[in-house]
C-alpha positions as semicolon CSV with decimal commas, in nm:
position;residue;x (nm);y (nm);z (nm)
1;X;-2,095;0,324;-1,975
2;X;-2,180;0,258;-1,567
3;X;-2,050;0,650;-1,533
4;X;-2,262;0,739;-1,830
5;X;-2,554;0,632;-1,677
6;X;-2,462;0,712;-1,316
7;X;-2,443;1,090;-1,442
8;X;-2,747;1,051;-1,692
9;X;-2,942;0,966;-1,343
10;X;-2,792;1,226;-1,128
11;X;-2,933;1,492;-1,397
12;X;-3,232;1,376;-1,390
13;X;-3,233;1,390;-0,995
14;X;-3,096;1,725;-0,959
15;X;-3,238;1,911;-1,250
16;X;-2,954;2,087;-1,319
17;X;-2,780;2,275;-1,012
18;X;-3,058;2,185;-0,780
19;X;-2,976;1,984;-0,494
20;X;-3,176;1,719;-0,360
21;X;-3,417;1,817;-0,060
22;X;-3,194;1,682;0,266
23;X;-3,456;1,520;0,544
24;X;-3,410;1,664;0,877
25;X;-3,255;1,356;1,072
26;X;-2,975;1,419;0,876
27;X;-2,896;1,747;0,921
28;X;-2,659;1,647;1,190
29;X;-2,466;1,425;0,932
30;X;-2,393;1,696;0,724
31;X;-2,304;1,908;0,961
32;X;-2,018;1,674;1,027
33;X;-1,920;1,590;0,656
34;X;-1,587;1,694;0,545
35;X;-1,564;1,944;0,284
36;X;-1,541;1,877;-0,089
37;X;-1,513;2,120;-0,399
38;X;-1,381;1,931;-0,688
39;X;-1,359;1,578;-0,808
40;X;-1,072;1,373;-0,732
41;X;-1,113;1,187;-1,066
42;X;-1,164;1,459;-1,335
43;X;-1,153;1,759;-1,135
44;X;-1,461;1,921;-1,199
45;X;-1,652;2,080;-0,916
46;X;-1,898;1,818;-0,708
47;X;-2,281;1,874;-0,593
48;X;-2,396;1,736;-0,263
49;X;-2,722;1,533;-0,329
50;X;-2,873;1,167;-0,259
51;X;-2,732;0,951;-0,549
52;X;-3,028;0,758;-0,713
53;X;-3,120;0,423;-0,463
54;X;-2,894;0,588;-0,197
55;X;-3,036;0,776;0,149
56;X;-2,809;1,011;0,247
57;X;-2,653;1,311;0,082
58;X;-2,338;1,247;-0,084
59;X;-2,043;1,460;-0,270
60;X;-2,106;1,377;-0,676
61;X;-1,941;1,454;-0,942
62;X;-2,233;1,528;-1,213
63;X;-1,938;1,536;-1,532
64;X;-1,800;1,181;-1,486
65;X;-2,082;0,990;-1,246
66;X;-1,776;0,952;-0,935
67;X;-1,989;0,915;-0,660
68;X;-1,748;1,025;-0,317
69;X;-1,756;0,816;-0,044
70;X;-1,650;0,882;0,276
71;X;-1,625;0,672;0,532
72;X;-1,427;0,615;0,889
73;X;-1,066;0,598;0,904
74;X;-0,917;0,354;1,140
75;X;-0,648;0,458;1,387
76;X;-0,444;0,137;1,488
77;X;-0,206;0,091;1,815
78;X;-0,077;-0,162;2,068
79;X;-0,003;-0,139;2,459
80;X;0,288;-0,267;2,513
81;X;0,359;-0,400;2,833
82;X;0,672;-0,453;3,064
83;X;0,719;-0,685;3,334
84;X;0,979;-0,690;3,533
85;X;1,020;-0,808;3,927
86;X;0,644;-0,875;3,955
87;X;0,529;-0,494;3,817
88;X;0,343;-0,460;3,515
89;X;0,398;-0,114;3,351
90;X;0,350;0,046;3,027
91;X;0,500;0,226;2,748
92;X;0,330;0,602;2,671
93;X;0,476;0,828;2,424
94;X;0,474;1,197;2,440
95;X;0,305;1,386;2,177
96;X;0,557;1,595;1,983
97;X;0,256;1,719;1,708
98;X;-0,086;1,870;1,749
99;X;-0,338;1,747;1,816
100;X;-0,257;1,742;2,185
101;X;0,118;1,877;2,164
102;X;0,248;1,753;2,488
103;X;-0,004;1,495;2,611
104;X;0,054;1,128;2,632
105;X;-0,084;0,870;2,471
106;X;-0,016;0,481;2,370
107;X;0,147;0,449;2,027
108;X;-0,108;0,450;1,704
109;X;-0,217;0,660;1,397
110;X;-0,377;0,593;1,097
111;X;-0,383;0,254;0,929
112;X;-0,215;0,276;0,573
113;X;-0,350;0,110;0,282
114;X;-0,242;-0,230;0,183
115;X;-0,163;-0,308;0,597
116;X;-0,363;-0,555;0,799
117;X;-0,467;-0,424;1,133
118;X;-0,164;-0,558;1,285
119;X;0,061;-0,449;1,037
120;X;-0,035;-0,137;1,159
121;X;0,008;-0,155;1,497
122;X;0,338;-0,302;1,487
123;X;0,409;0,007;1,263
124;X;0,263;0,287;1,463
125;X;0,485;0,092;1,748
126;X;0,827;0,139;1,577
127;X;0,763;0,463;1,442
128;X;0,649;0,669;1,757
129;X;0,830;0,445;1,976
130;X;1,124;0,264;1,863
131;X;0,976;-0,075;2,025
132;X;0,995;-0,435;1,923
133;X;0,666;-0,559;2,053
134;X;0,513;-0,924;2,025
135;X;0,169;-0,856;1,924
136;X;-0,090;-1,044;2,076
137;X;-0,497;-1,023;2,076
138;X;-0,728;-0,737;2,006
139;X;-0,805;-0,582;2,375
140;X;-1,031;-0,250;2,264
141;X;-1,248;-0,093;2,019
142;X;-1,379;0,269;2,033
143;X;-1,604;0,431;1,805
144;X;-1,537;0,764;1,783
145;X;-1,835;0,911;1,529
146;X;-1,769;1,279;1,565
147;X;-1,461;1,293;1,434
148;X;-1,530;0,985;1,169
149;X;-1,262;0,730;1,349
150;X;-1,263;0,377;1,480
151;X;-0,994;0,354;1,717
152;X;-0,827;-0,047;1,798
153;X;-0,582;-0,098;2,032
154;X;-0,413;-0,443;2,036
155;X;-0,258;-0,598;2,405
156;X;0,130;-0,657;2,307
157;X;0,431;-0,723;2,486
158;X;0,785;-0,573;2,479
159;X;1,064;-0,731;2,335
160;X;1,355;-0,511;2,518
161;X;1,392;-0,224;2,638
162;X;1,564;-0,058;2,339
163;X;1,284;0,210;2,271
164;X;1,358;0,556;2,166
165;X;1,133;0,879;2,082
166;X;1,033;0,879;1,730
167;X;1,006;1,238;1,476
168;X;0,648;1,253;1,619
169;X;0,704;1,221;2,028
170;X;0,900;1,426;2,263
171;X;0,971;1,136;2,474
172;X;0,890;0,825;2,576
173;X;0,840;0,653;2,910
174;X;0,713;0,334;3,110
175;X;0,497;0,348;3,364
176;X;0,313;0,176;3,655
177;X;-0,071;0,236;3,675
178;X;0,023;0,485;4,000
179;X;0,262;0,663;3,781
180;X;0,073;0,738;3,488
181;X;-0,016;1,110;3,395
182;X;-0,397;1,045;3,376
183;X;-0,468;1,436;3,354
184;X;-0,233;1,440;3,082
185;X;-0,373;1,167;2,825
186;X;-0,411;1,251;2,509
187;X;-0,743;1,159;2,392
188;X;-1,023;0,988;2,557
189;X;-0,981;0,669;2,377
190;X;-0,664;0,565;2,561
191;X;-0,811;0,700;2,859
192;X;-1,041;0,445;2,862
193;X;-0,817;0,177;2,697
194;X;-0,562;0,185;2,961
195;X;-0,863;0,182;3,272
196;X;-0,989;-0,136;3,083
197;X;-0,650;-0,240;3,036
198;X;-0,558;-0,238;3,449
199;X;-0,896;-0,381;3,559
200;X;-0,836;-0,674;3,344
201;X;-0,506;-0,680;3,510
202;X;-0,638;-0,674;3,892
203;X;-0,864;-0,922;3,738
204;X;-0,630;-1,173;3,635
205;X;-0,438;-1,168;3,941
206;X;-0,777;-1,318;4,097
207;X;-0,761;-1,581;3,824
208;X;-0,954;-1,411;3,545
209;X;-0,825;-1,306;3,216
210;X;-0,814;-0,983;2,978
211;X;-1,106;-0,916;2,763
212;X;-1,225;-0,768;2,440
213;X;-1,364;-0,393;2,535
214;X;-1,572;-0,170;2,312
215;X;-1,745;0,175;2,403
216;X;-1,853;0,467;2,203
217;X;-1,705;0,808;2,258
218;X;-1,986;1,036;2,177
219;X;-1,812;1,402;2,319
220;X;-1,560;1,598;2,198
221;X;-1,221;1,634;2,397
222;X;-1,308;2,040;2,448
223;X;-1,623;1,884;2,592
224;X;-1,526;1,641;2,830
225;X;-1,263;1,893;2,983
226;X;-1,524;2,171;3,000
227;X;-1,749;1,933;3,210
Protein backbone atom coordinates (compact mmCIF):
# COMPACT_ATOMS: atom_id res chain seq x y z
CA UNK A 1 0.00 0.00 0.00
CA UNK A 2 3.02 2.78 0.98
CA UNK A 3 4.39 1.80 -2.80
CA UNK A 4 0.88 2.15 -4.09
CA UNK A 5 0.63 5.45 -3.06
CA UNK A 6 4.28 6.45 -3.46
CA UNK A 7 3.72 5.64 -7.32
CA UNK A 8 0.01 7.02 -7.35
CA UNK A 9 1.96 10.46 -6.29
CA UNK A 10 4.83 10.23 -8.59
CA UNK A 11 2.11 10.09 -11.57
CA UNK A 12 0.56 12.72 -10.59
CA UNK A 13 3.98 14.70 -10.35
CA UNK A 14 5.34 13.68 -13.57
CA UNK A 15 2.33 13.44 -15.77
CA UNK A 16 3.34 10.64 -17.42
CA UNK A 17 7.06 10.65 -18.90
CA UNK A 18 7.57 14.22 -17.96
CA UNK A 19 10.23 14.95 -15.64
CA UNK A 20 10.10 17.36 -13.00
CA UNK A 21 11.59 20.94 -13.84
CA UNK A 22 15.35 20.65 -12.06
CA UNK A 23 16.27 24.31 -10.35
CA UNK A 24 19.53 25.57 -11.44
CA UNK A 25 21.63 25.22 -8.11
CA UNK A 26 21.40 21.81 -8.75
CA UNK A 27 22.55 21.33 -11.92
CA UNK A 28 25.93 20.63 -10.53
CA UNK A 29 24.42 17.68 -8.45
CA UNK A 30 23.28 15.99 -11.30
CA UNK A 31 26.00 16.40 -13.13
CA UNK A 32 27.73 14.26 -10.57
CA UNK A 33 24.93 11.56 -10.03
CA UNK A 34 25.74 8.12 -10.97
CA UNK A 35 23.89 6.60 -13.68
CA UNK A 36 20.70 4.54 -13.35
CA UNK A 37 18.45 2.74 -16.04
CA UNK A 38 16.40 0.16 -14.35
CA UNK A 39 15.09 -0.61 -10.94
CA UNK A 40 16.94 -2.70 -8.66
CA UNK A 41 13.66 -4.01 -7.14
CA UNK A 42 11.39 -4.93 -10.13
CA UNK A 43 13.49 -4.04 -12.92
CA UNK A 44 11.59 -1.69 -14.77
CA UNK A 45 13.26 1.36 -16.20
CA UNK A 46 13.54 4.55 -13.55
CA UNK A 47 12.69 8.44 -14.22
CA UNK A 48 14.81 11.08 -12.62
CA UNK A 49 12.41 13.60 -10.85
CA UNK A 50 11.86 15.26 -7.24
CA UNK A 51 9.82 12.61 -5.28
CA UNK A 52 6.73 14.37 -3.69
CA UNK A 53 8.05 16.43 -0.18
CA UNK A 54 11.65 15.79 -1.44
CA UNK A 55 14.13 18.74 -3.07
CA UNK A 56 16.36 17.25 -5.18
CA UNK A 57 16.05 15.06 -8.22
CA UNK A 58 16.10 11.50 -7.56
CA UNK A 59 16.20 8.01 -9.67
CA UNK A 60 12.30 6.53 -9.26
CA UNK A 61 10.91 3.76 -10.18
CA UNK A 62 7.21 4.94 -11.34
CA UNK A 63 5.94 0.79 -11.54
CA UNK A 64 6.62 -0.16 -7.89
CA UNK A 65 7.08 3.50 -5.94
CA UNK A 66 11.24 2.40 -5.08
CA UNK A 67 12.51 5.62 -4.59
CA UNK A 68 16.77 5.24 -5.22
CA UNK A 69 18.86 6.68 -2.89
CA UNK A 70 22.21 7.36 -3.18
CA UNK A 71 24.31 8.42 -0.85
CA UNK A 72 28.31 8.50 0.17
CA UNK A 73 30.21 5.44 0.57
CA UNK A 74 32.70 5.35 3.31
CA UNK A 75 36.28 4.24 2.66
CA UNK A 76 37.82 3.00 6.06
CA UNK A 77 41.75 2.57 6.96
CA UNK A 78 44.30 2.72 9.80
CA UNK A 79 48.05 4.03 9.98
CA UNK A 80 49.83 1.79 11.47
CA UNK A 81 52.79 2.78 13.13
CA UNK A 82 56.27 1.22 14.06
CA UNK A 83 58.57 2.18 16.64
CA UNK A 84 61.57 0.91 17.03
CA UNK A 85 65.04 2.54 18.59
CA UNK A 86 63.35 5.93 19.07
CA UNK A 87 62.00 6.23 15.09
CA UNK A 88 58.52 6.32 14.35
CA UNK A 89 57.76 5.01 10.80
CA UNK A 90 54.90 3.81 8.88
CA UNK A 91 53.44 1.10 6.91
CA UNK A 92 52.35 2.17 3.00
CA UNK A 93 51.20 -0.33 0.61
CA UNK A 94 51.74 -0.26 -3.04
CA UNK A 95 48.84 -0.11 -5.26
CA UNK A 96 48.65 -3.27 -7.38
CA UNK A 97 44.92 -2.05 -9.04
CA UNK A 98 43.75 1.11 -10.70
CA UNK A 99 42.94 3.63 -9.57
CA UNK A 100 46.51 4.78 -9.13
CA UNK A 101 48.34 1.41 -10.27
CA UNK A 102 51.64 1.91 -8.66
CA UNK A 103 51.16 4.72 -6.13
CA UNK A 104 51.23 4.34 -2.43
CA UNK A 105 48.87 4.75 -0.09
CA UNK A 106 47.92 3.67 3.72
CA UNK A 107 45.73 0.55 3.82
CA UNK A 108 41.68 1.15 3.35
CA UNK A 109 38.74 0.55 0.91
CA UNK A 110 35.28 0.44 1.20
CA UNK A 111 33.42 -0.33 4.42
CA UNK A 112 31.21 -3.56 3.96
CA UNK A 113 27.85 -3.84 5.26
CA UNK A 114 27.17 -5.25 8.62
CA UNK A 115 31.03 -3.87 9.82
CA UNK A 116 31.52 -1.12 12.34
CA UNK A 117 34.02 1.45 11.30
CA UNK A 118 36.68 -0.42 12.94
CA UNK A 119 35.78 -3.61 11.77
CA UNK A 120 36.70 -2.18 8.72
CA UNK A 121 39.80 -0.86 9.25
CA UNK A 122 41.20 -3.77 10.89
CA UNK A 123 39.96 -5.51 7.65
CA UNK A 124 41.27 -3.27 4.97
CA UNK A 125 44.61 -3.76 7.31
CA UNK A 126 44.88 -7.57 6.88
CA UNK A 127 43.76 -7.71 3.49
CA UNK A 128 46.13 -5.16 1.68
CA UNK A 129 48.67 -5.62 4.21
CA UNK A 130 48.96 -8.72 6.08
CA UNK A 131 49.25 -6.62 9.52
CA UNK A 132 48.07 -7.27 13.00
CA UNK A 133 47.41 -3.77 14.17
CA UNK A 134 46.01 -2.56 17.68
CA UNK A 135 43.51 -0.09 16.71
CA UNK A 136 43.33 2.92 18.56
CA UNK A 137 41.33 6.45 18.11
CA UNK A 138 39.90 8.08 15.07
CA UNK A 139 42.87 10.58 13.82
CA UNK A 140 41.16 11.98 10.29
CA UNK A 141 38.14 12.62 8.37
CA UNK A 142 38.02 13.81 4.71
CA UNK A 143 35.12 14.61 2.76
CA UNK A 144 35.62 13.91 -0.54
CA UNK A 145 32.12 15.21 -2.42
CA UNK A 146 33.17 14.80 -6.00
CA UNK A 147 33.58 11.48 -6.08
CA UNK A 148 30.62 10.77 -3.30
CA UNK A 149 33.21 9.36 -0.44
CA UNK A 150 33.95 10.04 3.19
CA UNK A 151 37.30 8.89 3.80
CA UNK A 152 38.38 7.87 7.95
CA UNK A 153 41.55 6.92 8.83
CA UNK A 154 42.05 5.50 12.36
CA UNK A 155 45.82 6.00 14.33
CA UNK A 156 46.83 2.15 15.06
CA UNK A 157 49.80 0.44 16.06
CA UNK A 158 51.66 -2.67 14.77
CA UNK A 159 51.63 -5.80 16.37
CA UNK A 160 54.89 -7.42 14.53
CA UNK A 161 56.42 -7.15 11.81
CA UNK A 162 54.88 -10.14 9.98
CA UNK A 163 53.20 -8.07 7.10
CA UNK A 164 53.04 -9.25 3.60
CA UNK A 165 51.56 -7.74 0.18
CA UNK A 166 48.04 -8.63 -0.21
CA UNK A 167 46.11 -9.69 -4.03
CA UNK A 168 45.59 -5.86 -4.26
CA UNK A 169 49.35 -4.31 -3.52
CA UNK A 170 52.57 -4.84 -5.23
CA UNK A 171 54.43 -4.39 -2.11
CA UNK A 172 54.56 -3.17 1.03
CA UNK A 173 56.99 -1.06 3.02
CA UNK A 174 57.74 1.06 6.31
CA UNK A 175 58.87 4.20 6.27
CA UNK A 176 60.28 7.25 8.15
CA UNK A 177 58.61 10.68 7.34
CA UNK A 178 62.15 11.47 5.22
CA UNK A 179 61.64 8.30 3.39
CA UNK A 180 58.26 8.47 2.26
CA UNK A 181 57.43 8.77 -1.57
CA UNK A 182 55.31 11.97 -1.17
CA UNK A 183 55.20 12.46 -5.12
CA UNK A 184 54.03 9.06 -5.27
CA UNK A 185 50.82 9.01 -2.88
CA UNK A 186 48.00 7.75 -4.04
CA UNK A 187 45.25 10.05 -3.42
CA UNK A 188 45.09 13.30 -1.74
CA UNK A 189 43.39 12.06 1.29
CA UNK A 190 46.44 10.24 2.68
CA UNK A 191 48.43 13.00 1.53
CA UNK A 192 47.03 15.02 3.93
CA UNK A 193 46.42 12.26 6.57
CA UNK A 194 49.97 11.37 6.90
CA UNK A 195 51.15 15.53 7.04
CA UNK A 196 48.55 15.70 9.94
CA UNK A 197 49.71 12.52 11.13
CA UNK A 198 53.73 13.79 11.56
CA UNK A 199 52.83 17.28 12.88
CA UNK A 200 50.96 15.70 15.63
CA UNK A 201 54.02 13.67 16.03
CA UNK A 202 56.66 16.71 16.25
CA UNK A 203 53.94 17.92 18.43
CA UNK A 204 53.93 15.39 20.97
CA UNK A 205 57.53 15.25 21.33
CA UNK A 206 57.03 18.98 22.76
CA UNK A 207 54.47 17.49 25.13
CA UNK A 208 51.29 17.76 23.06
CA UNK A 209 49.21 14.99 21.80
CA UNK A 210 47.58 13.69 18.36
CA UNK A 211 44.35 15.15 17.33
CA UNK A 212 41.14 14.56 15.49
CA UNK A 213 41.69 16.21 11.76
CA UNK A 214 38.98 16.90 9.21
CA UNK A 215 39.29 18.83 5.77
CA UNK A 216 37.35 18.76 2.62
CA UNK A 217 38.94 17.73 -0.64
CA UNK A 218 37.10 19.75 -3.14
CA UNK A 219 39.58 18.94 -6.54
CA UNK A 220 40.01 16.14 -8.46
CA UNK A 221 43.44 14.20 -8.43
CA UNK A 222 43.90 15.18 -12.47
CA UNK A 223 43.40 18.64 -10.96
CA UNK A 224 45.66 19.00 -8.27
CA UNK A 225 48.56 17.47 -10.48
CA UNK A 226 47.73 19.80 -13.38
CA UNK A 227 48.16 22.82 -10.95
Amino acid sequence: MVFASIANAIAELVHGDTLAIVPHHQTQYLRSLPSMKFCSECAHPVSLLVPPDDNRPRYVCKQCGVIHYQNPKMVVGSIPVWKQDGETRILLCKRAIEPRYGYWTLPAGFMENEETTTDAAIRETEEEAGAHIELHELFSLLNVPHVHQVHLFYRATLLDLNYAAGTESLDVQLFSETDIPWDEIAFPTVGHTLKFFFEDLARSREGGAFGFHSRDVMKSIRHIETD
